[in-house]
TORVOTOR-498117 format. One record per residue (C-alpha): residue number from 1; x, z, y negated. Coordinates in steps of 0.2 Angstrom, whole numbers, plus 2048, in hexadecimal, padded with zeros to 3 digits. Last residue first. Layout:
# residues N
<k: NUM x: X z: Z y: Y>
...
//
This chain:
# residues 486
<k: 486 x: 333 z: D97 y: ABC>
<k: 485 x: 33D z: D9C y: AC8>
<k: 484 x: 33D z: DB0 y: AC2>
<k: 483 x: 32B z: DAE y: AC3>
<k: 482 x: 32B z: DAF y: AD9>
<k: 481 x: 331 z: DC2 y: ADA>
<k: 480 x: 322 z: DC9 y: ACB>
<k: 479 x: 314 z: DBF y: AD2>
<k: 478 x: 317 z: DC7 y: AE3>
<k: 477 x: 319 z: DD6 y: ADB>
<k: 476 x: 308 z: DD1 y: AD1>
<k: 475 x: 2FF z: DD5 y: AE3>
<k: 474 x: 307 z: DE4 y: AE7>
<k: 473 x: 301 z: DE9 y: AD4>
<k: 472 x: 2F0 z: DE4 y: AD9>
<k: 471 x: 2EE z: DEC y: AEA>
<k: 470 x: 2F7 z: DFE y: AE0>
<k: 469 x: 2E9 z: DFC y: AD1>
<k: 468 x: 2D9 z: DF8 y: ADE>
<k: 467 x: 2D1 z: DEF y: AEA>
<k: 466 x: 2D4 z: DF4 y: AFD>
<k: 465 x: 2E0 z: DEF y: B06>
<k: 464 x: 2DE z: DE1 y: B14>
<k: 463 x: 2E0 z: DD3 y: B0B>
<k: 462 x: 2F3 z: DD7 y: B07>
<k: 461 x: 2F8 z: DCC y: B13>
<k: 460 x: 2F3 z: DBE y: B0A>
<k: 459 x: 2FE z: DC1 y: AFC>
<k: 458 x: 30D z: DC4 y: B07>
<k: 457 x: 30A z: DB2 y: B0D>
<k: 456 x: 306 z: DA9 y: AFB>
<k: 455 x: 319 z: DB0 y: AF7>
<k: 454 x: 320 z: DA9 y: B07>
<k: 453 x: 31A z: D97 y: B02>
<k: 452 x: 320 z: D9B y: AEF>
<k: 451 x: 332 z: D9F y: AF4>
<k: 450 x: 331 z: D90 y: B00>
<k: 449 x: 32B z: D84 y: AF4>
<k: 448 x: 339 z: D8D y: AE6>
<k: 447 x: 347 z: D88 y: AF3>
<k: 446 x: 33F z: D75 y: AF3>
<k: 445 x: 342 z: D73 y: AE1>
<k: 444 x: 354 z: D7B y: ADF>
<k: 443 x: 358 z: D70 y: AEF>
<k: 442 x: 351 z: D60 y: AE6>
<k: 441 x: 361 z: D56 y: AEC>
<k: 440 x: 367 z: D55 y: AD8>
<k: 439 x: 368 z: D68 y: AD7>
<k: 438 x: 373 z: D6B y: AE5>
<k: 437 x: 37C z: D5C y: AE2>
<k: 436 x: 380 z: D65 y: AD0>
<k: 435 x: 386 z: D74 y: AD9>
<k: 434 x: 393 z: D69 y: AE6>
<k: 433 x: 397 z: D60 y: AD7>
<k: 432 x: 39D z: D71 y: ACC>
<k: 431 x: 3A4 z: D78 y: ADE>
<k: 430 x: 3B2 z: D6A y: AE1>
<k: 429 x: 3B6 z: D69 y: AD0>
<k: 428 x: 3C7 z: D6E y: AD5>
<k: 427 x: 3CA z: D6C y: AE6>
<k: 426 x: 3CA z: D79 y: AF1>
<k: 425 x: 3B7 z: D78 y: AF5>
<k: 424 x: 3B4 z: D7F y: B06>
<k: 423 x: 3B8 z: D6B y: B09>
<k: 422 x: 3AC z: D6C y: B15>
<k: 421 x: 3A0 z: D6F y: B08>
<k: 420 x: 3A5 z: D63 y: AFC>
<k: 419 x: 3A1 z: D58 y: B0C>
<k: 418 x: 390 z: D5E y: B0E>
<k: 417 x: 38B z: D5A y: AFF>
<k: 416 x: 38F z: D47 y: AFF>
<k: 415 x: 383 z: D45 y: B0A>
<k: 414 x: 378 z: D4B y: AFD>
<k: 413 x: 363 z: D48 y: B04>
<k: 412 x: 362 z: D57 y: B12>
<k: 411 x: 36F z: D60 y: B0B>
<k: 410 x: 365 z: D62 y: AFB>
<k: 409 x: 35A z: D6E y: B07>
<k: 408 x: 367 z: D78 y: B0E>
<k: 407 x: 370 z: D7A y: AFB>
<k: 406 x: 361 z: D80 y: AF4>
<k: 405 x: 35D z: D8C y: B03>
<k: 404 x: 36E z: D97 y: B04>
<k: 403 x: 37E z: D91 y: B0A>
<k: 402 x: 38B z: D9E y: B0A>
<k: 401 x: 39C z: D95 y: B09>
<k: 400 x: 3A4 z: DA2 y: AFC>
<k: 399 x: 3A2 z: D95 y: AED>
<k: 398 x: 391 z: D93 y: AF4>
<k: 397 x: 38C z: DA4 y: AF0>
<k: 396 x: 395 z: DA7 y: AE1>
<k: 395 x: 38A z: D96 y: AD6>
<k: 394 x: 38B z: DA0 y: AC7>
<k: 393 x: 397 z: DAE y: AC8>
<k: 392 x: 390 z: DC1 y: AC8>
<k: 391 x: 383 z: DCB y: ABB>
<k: 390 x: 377 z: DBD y: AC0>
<k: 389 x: 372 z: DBB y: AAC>
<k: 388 x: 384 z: DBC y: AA6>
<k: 387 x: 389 z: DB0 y: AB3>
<k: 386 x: 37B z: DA3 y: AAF>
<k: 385 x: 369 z: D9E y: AB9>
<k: 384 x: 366 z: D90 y: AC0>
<k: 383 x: 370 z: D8F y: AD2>
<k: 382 x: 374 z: DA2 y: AD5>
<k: 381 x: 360 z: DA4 y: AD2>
<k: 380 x: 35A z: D9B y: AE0>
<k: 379 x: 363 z: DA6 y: AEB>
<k: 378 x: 35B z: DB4 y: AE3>
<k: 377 x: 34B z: DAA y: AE4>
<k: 376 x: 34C z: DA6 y: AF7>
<k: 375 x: 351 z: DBA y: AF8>
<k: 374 x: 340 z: DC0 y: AEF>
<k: 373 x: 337 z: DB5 y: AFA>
<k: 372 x: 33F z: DBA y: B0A>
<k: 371 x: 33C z: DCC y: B03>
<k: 370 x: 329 z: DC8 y: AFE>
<k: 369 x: 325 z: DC1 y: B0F>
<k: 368 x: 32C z: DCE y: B19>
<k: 367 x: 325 z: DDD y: B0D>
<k: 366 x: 314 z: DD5 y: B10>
<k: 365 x: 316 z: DD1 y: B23>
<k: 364 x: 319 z: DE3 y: B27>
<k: 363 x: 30C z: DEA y: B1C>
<k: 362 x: 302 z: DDC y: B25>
<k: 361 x: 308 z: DE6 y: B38>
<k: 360 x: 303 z: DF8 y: B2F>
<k: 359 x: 2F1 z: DF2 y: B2D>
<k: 358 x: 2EF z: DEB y: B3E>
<k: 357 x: 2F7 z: DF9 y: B47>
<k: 356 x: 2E9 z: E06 y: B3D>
<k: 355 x: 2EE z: E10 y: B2F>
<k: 354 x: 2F4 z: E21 y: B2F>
<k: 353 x: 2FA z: E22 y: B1D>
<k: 352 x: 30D z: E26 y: B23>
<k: 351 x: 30B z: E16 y: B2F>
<k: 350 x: 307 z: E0A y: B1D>
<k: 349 x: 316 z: E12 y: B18>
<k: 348 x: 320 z: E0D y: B27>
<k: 347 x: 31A z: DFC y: B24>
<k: 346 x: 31F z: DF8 y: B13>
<k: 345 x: 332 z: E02 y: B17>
<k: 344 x: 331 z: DF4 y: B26>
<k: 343 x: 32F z: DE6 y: B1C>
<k: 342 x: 33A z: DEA y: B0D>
<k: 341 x: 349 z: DF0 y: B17>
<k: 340 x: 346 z: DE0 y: B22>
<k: 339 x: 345 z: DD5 y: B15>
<k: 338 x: 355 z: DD4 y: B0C>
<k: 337 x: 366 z: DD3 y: B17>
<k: 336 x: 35E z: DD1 y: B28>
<k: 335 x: 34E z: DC5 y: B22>
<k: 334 x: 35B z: DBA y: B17>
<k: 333 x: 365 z: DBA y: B26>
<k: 332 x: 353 z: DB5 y: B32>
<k: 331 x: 34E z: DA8 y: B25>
<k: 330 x: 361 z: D9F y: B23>
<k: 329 x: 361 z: D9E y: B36>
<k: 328 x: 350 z: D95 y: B33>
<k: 327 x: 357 z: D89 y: B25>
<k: 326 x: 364 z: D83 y: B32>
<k: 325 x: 377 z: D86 y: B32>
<k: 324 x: 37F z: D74 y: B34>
<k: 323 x: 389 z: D74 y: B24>
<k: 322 x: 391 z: D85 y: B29>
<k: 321 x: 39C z: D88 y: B1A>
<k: 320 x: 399 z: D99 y: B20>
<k: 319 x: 38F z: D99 y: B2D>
<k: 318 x: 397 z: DA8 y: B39>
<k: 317 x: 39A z: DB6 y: B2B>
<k: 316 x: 387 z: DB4 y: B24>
<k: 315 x: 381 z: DB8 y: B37>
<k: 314 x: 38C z: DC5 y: B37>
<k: 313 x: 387 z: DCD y: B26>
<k: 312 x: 375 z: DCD y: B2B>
<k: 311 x: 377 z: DD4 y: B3C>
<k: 310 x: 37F z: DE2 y: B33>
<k: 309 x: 371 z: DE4 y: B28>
<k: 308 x: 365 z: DE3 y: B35>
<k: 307 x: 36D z: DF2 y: B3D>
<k: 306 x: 367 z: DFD y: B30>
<k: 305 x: 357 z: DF6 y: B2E>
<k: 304 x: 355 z: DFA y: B41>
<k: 303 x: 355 z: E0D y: B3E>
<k: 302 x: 347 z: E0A y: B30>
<k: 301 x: 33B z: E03 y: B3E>
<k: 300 x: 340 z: E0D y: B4B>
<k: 299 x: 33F z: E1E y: B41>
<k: 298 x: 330 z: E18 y: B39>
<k: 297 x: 328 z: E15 y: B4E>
<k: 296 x: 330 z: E26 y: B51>
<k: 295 x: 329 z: E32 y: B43>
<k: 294 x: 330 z: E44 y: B41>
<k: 293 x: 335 z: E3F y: B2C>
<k: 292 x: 345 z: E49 y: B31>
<k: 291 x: 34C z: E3B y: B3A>
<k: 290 x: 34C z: E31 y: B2B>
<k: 289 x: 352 z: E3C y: B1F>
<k: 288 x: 361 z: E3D y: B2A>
<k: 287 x: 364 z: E2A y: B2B>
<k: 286 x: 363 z: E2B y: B18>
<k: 285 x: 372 z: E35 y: B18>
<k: 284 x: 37B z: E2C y: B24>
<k: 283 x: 377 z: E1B y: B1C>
<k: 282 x: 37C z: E23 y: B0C>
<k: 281 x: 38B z: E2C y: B10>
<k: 280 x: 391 z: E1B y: B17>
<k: 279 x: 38D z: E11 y: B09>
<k: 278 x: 399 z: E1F y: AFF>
<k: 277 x: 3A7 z: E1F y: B0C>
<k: 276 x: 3A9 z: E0D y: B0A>
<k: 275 x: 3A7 z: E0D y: AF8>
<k: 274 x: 3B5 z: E1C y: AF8>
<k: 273 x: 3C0 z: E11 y: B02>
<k: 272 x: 3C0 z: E04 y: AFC>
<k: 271 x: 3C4 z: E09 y: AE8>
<k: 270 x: 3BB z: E14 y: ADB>
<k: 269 x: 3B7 z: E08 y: ACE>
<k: 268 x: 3B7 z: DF7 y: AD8>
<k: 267 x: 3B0 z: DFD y: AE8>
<k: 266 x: 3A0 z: E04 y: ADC>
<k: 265 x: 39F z: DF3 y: AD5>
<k: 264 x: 3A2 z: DF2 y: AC3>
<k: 263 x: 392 z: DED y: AB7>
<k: 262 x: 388 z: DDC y: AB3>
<k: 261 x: 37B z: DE1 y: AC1>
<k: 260 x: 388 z: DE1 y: ACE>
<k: 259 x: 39A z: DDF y: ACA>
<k: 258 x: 3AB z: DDB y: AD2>
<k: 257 x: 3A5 z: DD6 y: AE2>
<k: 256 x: 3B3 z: DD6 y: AF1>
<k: 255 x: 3A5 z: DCC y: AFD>
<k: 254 x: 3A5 z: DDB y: B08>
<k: 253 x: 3A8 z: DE9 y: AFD>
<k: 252 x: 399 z: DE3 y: AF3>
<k: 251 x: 38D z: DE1 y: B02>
<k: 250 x: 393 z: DF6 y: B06>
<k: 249 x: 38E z: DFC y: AF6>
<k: 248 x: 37D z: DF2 y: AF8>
<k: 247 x: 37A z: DF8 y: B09>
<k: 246 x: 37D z: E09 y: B05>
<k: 245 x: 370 z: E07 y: AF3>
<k: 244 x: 364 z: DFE y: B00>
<k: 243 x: 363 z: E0E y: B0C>
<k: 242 x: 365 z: E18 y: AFF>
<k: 241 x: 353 z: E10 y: AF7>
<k: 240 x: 34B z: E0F y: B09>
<k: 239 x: 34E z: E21 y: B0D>
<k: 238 x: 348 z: E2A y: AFB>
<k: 237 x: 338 z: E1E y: AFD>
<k: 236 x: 335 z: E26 y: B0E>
<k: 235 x: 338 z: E37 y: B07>
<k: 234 x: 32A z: E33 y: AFB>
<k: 233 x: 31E z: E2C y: B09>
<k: 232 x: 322 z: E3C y: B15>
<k: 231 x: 31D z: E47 y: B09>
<k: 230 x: 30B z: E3E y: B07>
<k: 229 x: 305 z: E36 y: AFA>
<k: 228 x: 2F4 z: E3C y: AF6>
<k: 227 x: 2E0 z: E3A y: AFA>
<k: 226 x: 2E3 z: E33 y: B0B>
<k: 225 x: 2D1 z: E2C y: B0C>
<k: 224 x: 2DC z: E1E y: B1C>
<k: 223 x: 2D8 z: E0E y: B11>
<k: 222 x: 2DB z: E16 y: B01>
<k: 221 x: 2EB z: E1F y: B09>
<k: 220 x: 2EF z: E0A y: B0B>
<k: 219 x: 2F0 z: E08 y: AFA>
<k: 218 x: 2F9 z: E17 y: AF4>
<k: 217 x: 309 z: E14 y: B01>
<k: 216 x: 309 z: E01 y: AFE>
<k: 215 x: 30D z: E06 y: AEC>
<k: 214 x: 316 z: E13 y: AEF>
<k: 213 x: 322 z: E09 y: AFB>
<k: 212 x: 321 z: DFC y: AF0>
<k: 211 x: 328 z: E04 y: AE4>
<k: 210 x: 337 z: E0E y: AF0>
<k: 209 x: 33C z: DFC y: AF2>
<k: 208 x: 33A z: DF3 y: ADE>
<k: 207 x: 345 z: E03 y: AD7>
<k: 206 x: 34A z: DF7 y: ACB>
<k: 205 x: 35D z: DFB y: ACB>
<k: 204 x: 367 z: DF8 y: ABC>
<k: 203 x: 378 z: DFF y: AC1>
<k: 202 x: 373 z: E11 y: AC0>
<k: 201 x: 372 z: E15 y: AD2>
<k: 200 x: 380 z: E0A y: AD7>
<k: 199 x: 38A z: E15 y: AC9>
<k: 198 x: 382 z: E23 y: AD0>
<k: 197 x: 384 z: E21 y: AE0>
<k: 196 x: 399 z: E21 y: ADE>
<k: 195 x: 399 z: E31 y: AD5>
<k: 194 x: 38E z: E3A y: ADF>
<k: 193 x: 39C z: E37 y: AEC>
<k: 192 x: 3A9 z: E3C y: AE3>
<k: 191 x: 39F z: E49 y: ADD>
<k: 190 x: 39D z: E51 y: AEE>
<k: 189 x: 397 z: E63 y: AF1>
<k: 188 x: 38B z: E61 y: AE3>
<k: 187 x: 37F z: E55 y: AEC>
<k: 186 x: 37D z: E45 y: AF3>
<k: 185 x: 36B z: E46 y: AF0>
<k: 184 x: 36C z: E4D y: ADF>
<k: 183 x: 369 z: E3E y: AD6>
<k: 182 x: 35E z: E34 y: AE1>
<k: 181 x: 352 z: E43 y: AE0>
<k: 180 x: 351 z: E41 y: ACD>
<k: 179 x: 34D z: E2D y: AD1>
<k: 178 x: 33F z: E31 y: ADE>
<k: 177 x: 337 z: E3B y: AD2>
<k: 176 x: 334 z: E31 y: AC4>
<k: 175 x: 331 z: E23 y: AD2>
<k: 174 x: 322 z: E2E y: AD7>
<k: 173 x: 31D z: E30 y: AC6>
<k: 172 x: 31E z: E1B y: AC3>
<k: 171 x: 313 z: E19 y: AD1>
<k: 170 x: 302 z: E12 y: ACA>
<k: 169 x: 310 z: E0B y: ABA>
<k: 168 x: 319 z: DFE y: AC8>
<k: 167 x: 312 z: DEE y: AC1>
<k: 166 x: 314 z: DF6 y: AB1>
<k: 165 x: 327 z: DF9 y: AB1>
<k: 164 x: 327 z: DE9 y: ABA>
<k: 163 x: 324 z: DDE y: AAA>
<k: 162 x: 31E z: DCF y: AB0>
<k: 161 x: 31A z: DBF y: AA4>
<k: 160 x: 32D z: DBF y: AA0>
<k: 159 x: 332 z: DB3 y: A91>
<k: 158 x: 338 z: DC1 y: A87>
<k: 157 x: 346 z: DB5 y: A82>
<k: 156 x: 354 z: DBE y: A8E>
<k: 155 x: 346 z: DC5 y: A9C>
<k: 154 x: 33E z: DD4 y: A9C>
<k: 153 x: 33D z: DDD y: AAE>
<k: 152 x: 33C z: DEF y: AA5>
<k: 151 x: 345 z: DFE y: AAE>
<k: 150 x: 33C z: E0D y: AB0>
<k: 149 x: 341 z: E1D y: AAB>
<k: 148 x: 334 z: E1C y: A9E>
<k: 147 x: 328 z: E1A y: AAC>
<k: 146 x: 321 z: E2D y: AB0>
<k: 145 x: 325 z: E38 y: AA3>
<k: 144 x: 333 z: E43 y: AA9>
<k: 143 x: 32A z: E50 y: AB0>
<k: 142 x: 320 z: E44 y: ABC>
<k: 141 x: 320 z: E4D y: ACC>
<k: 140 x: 326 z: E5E y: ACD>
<k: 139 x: 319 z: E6A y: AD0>
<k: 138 x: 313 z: E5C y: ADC>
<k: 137 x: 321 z: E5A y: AE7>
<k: 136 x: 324 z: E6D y: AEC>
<k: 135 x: 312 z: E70 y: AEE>
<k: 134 x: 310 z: E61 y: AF9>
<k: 133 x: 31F z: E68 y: B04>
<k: 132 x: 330 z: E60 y: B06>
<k: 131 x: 334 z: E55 y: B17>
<k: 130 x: 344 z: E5C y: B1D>
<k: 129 x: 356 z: E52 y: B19>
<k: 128 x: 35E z: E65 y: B1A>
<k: 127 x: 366 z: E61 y: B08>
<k: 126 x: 357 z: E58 y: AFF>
<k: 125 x: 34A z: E64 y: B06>
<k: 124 x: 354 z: E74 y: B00>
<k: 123 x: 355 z: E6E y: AED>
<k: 122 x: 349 z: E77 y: AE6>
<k: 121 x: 353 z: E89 y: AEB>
<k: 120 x: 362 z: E81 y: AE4>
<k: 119 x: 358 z: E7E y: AD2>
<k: 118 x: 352 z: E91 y: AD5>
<k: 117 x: 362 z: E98 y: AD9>
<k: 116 x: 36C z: E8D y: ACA>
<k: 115 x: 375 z: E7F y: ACA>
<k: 114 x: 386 z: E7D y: AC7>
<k: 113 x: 388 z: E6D y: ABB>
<k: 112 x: 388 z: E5C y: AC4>
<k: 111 x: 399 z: E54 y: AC8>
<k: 110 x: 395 z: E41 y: AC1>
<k: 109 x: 39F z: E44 y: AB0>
<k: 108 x: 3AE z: E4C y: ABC>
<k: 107 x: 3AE z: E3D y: AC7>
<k: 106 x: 3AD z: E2E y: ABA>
<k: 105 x: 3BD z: E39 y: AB2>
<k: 104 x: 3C7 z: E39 y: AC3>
<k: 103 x: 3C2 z: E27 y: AC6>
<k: 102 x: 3CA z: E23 y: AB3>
<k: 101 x: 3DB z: E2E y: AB8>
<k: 100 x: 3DC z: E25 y: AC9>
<k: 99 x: 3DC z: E14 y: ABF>
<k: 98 x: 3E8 z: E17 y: AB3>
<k: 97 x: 3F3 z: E1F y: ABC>
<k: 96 x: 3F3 z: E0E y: AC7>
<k: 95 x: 402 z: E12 y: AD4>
<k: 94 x: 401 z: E23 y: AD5>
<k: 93 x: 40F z: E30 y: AD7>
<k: 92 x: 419 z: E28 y: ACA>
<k: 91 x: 417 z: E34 y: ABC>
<k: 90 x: 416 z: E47 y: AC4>
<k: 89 x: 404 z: E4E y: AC6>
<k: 88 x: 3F9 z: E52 y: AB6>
<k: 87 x: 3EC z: E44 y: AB9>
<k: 86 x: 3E9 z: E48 y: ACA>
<k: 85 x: 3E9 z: E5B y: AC5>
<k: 84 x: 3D4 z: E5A y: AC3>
<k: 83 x: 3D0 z: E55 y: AD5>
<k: 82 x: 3CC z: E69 y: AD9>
<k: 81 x: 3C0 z: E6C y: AC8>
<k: 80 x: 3B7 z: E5C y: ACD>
<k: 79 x: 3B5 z: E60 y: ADF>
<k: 78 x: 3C3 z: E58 y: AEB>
<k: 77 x: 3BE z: E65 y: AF8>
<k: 76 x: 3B1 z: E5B y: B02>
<k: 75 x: 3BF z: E4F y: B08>
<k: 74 x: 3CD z: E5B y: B0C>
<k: 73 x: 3DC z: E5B y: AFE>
<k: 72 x: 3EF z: E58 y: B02>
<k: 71 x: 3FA z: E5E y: AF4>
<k: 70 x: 405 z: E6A y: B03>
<k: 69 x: 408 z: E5C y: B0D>
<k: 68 x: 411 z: E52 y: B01>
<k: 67 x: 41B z: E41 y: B0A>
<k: 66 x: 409 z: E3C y: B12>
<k: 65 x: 3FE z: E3E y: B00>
<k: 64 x: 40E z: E32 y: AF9>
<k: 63 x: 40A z: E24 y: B05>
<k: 62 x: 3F9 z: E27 y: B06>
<k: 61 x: 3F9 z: E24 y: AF3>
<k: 60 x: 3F0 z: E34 y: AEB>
<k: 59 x: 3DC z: E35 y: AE8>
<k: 58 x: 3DE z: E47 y: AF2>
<k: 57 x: 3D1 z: E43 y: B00>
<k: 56 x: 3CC z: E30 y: AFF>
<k: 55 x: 3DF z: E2B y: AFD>
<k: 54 x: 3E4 z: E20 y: AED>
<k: 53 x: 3E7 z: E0F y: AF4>
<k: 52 x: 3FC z: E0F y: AF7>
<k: 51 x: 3F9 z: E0D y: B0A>
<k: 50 x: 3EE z: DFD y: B06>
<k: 49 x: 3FA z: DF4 y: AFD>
<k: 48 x: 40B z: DF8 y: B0A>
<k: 47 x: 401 z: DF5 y: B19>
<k: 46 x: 3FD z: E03 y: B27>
<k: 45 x: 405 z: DFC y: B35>
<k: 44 x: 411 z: E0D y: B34>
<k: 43 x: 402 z: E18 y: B35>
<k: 42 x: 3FE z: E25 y: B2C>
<k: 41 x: 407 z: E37 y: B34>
<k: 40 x: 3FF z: E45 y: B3C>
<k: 39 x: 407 z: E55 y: B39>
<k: 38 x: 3F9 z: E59 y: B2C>
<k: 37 x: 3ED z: E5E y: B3B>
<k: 36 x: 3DB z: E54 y: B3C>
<k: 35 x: 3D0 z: E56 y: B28>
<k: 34 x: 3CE z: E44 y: B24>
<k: 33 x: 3C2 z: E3D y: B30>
<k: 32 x: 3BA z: E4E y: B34>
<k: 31 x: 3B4 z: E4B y: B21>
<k: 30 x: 3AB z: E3B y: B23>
<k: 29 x: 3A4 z: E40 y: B33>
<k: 28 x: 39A z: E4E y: B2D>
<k: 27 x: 393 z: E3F y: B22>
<k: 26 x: 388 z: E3F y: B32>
<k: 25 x: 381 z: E35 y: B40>
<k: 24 x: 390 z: E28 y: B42>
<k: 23 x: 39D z: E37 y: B45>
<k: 22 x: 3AE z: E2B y: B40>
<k: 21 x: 3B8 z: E1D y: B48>
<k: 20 x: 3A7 z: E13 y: B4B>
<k: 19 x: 3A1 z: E14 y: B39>
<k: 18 x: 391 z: E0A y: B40>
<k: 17 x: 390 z: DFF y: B2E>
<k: 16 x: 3A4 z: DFF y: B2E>
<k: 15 x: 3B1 z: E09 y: B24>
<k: 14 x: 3B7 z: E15 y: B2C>
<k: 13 x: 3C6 z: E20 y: B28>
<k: 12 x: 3D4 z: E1F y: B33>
<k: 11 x: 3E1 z: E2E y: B36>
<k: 10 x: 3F0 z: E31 y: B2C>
<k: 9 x: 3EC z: E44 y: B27>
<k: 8 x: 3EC z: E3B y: B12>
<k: 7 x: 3DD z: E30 y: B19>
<k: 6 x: 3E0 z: E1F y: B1F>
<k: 5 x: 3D5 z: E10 y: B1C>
<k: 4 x: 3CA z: E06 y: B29>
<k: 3 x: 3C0 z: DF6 y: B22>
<k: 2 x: 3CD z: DE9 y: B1F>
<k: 1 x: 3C7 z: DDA y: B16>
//
């Protein structure tokens, strides 16, 4: 997949996890990239599909954005009010009028209303990145009544024995909160942009990260007499859930996804481009967040996260239909995709309450355990469960050569496996077998072994906290991750 795009000036947009053709510290960057001289002209190895994608500044073809000067639109000024006449220009202009017209109308609805002095006055902390006052936290916390924004982890049948909006109910006002704060954090200046997080935002999230963080927050401000959250703990949880929202925007654009959670990908509504451009808003914006919170050893820890990702992908990208890969090298990608977000957000709350090494190094094992757990299971999952329940293709994974823990253990005891796999399954039926080996070779058996074996770890290191609601909701969160195999 090509991950540079030209703007309407003709120079490269990037499109990477480092966005090395653009400022990598800001979304600043963003905006220099497609606001150079208009004399400059795309390039002529642009190719003839991607130069008619709408253009991120004036949502025009770059072809036709190039030939009119005067239409051309800096990123930052395509408001609502300023992209309306994309739908009036002359028929022809776009390729997909359809398609430009609906972005334009998912745009406008996200374009929040003009805020008032007082609203904007509230919003300070959220556009410097600064870590807000108690005063400014607590006067707001809760107003929307706590959990009923929550999502419910019912199962089809009502066969759930966990629901996670009361696993999470000791911090369901400080998710209350963190969710009105995701909504303005892009901000008003940039509905295209607002538009694109919020259908990520609003695709069915659990919020399970910035829980967790709470949770492991309020436990361990037990162990330190820290009588409330501090600011730095809510703006944490702000950081860790953008973080994963970038990264999940950005996963999708890689494995060309059409859904997630059973609705469109961002990539799919809007285009490349504007995905790209979003994840990398978010990693910039949370990157900011971060260095605001004035704490090296989080800024380390969270800083890395971002580069395990990319790690993550790589190592992915190497083994595909990799028979040989080995069930540790599937640990440590599961750890750079999943856990290490988990396990280090875990640990830097535990930091923000002033705990001892020893108490901060088990918050670092629990999140480890529970997101290689929670990974096993997902992986698990794309081998028992049906495409409407996985929101994506049964079986997707394999299809695309990644081998996950079913298929590494059945390996072991179907020969025959392997060479389906080799195969990369361009035969027809190929990948129906290939799945029902998977199943016959006790892979689906041996996976849920692992799963559980990490589970009873992240348990254990949560010996150390006190007793209480947040230990014990920690505790069923294990619980919570491991039912869905059963």
């Amino acid at each position: 997949m090509a991950m540079a795009a030209l703007s309407c000036t003709g120079l490269p947009v990037a499109s990477s996890f480092a966005a090395s053709h653009i400022d990598t510290g800001s979304a600043a960057g963003a905006v220099a990239a497609v606001s150079a001289p208009r004399d400059v002209k795309a390039s002529t190895s642009l190719s003839r599909g991607a130069a008619m994608e709408p253009c991120v500044g004036c949502m025009q073809p770059v072809r036709s954005c190039v030939a009119s000067p005067g239409s051309r639109k800096a990123l930052g000024m395509g408001r609502a009010a300023g992209l309306s006449d994309v739908a009036s220009r002359r028929p022809g202009s776009h390729r997909n009028e359809d398609k430009s017209r609906r972005r334009l109308e998912v745009v406008q609805q996200a374009a929040p209303p003009a805020l008032s002095f007082p609203e904007r006055n509230s919003m300070k902390n959220l556009e410097t990145g600064a870590v807000p006052d108690v005063s400014e936290l607590s006067s707001s916390s809760g107003r929307n009544g706590g959990a009923s924004s929550l999502p419910s982890s019912e199962k089809a049948g009502g066969k759930s024995k966990f629901n996670l909006v009361e696993l999470v109910a000791p911090v369901s006002d400080d998710l209350t909160l963190l969710n009105d704060n995701l909504q303005k954090i892009v901000g008003a200046d940039n509905p295209m942009l607002m538009a694109a997080a919020k259908q990520i935002f609003g695709a069915g999230g659990k919020r399970m990260r910035p829980a967790l963080v709470f949770l492991v927050a309020r436990a361990t401000c037990q162990l330190s007499n820290i009588q409330e959250l501090r600011p730095q703990h809510r703006r944490l949880a702000e950081t860790t859930e953008m973080i994963h929202t970038a990264s999940l925007i950005h996963d999708d654009v890689l494995d060309d996804s059409d859904t997630r959670r059973g609705k469109e990908t961002v990539h799919q509504t809007f285009g490349t481009r504007i995905a790209v451009l979003a994840g990398d808003f978010m990693f910039a914006q949370a990157s900011w967040y971060l260095a605001n919170l004035d704490n090296l050893e989080v800024i380390k820890l969270i800083s890395q996260v971002i580069k395990d990702f990319a790690s993550g992908e790589i190592k992915q990208a190497q083994c595909l239909f990799d028979t040989d890969v080995t069930l540790q090298s599937y640990l440590d990608k599961s750890y750079y995709k999943t856990a290490s977000l988990i396990a280090s957000s875990t640990k830097s709350a535990a930091i923000f309450s002033e705990c001892s090494p020893s108490i901060c190094s088990q918050m670092f094992d629990y999140g480890m355990n529970l997101g290689l757990a929670f990974q096993v299971v997902d992986d698990i999952l794309d081998f028992t469960q049906t495409s409407e329940q996985l929101g994506k293709p049964a079986g997707s994974d394999l299809s695309k050569g990644n081998l996950t823990a079913p298929v590494l253990f059945a390996l072991e005891k179907e020969p025959e496996l392997r060479e389906l796999i080799d195969t990369e399954f361009t035969e027809e039926g190929s990948l129906e077998a290939a799945i029902a080996l998977v199943h016959r070779g006790g892979g689906i058996d041996r996976a849920r072994e692992l799963a559980k074996q990490k589970g009873d770890l992240a348990l254990k290191s949560l010996e150390c906290l006190p007793q209480g609601v947040p230990r014990q909701s920690l505790e069923r969160m294990v619980d919570y991750v491991l039912e869905r195999i059963y």
